[in-house]
Residue, then its C-alpha position, 0 to 999 in steps of 0.5 A: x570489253x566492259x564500257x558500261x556498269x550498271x548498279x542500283x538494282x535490287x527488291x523495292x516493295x510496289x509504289x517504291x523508288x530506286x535510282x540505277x545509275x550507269x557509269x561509262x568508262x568512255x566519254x558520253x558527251x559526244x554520244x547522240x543519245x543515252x538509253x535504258x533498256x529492260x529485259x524481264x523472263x522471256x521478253x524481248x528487251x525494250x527500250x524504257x527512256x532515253x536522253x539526248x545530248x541536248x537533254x531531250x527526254x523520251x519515255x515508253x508509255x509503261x514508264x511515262x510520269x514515273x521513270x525520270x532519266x538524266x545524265x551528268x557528262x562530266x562523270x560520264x554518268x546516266x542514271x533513272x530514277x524510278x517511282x511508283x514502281x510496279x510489279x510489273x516493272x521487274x526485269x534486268x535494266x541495261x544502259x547503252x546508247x541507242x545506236x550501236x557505240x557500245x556492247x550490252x553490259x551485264x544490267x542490274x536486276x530490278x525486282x518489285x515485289x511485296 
């Protein structure tokens, strides 16, 4: 059954911005950690950044200094905002905690291109 929807997505040119956001229809607030993961055509998916419930914030390399994740639990809601976007950072994001609490949504797609 759906728990998370991410939206947000879409074509951004190389150096845009886009800020996904990922509503859970579930409480969060009790959830060690929130993750954004990715999956681009025929990779594995990854794990891109992630937030603790005390705000600890963690990043791949790929993203550090230009992906930025937040949550607001009061709207049981996690978004990443995306600068500097890369070619390279195309593929479909999905949010899910980063133990086993929840199944994989649908993700929204992402694609960098000029």
């Amino acid at each position: 059954q759906v728990q998370v929807v991410e939206s947000g997505g879409g074509l951004v040119q190389p150096g845009g911005s886009l800020r996904l956001s990922c509503v859970a229809y579930r409480t969060i607030s009790s959830i060690y950690a929130m993750g954004w993961y990715r999956q681009a055509p025929g990779k594995e998916r990854e794990l891109v950044a992630s937030i603790t419930m005390y705000a600890y914030t963690n990043y791949a390399d790929s993203v550090k200094g230009r992906f930025t994740i937040s949550r607001n639990n009061a709207e049981n809601t996690v978004y990443l905002q995306m600068n500097s976007l890369k070619p390279e950072d195309t593929a479909v994001y999905y949010c899910k905690d980063v133990g086993d609490a929840f199944a994989w949504g649908q993700g929204t797609q992402v694609t960098v291109s000029s």
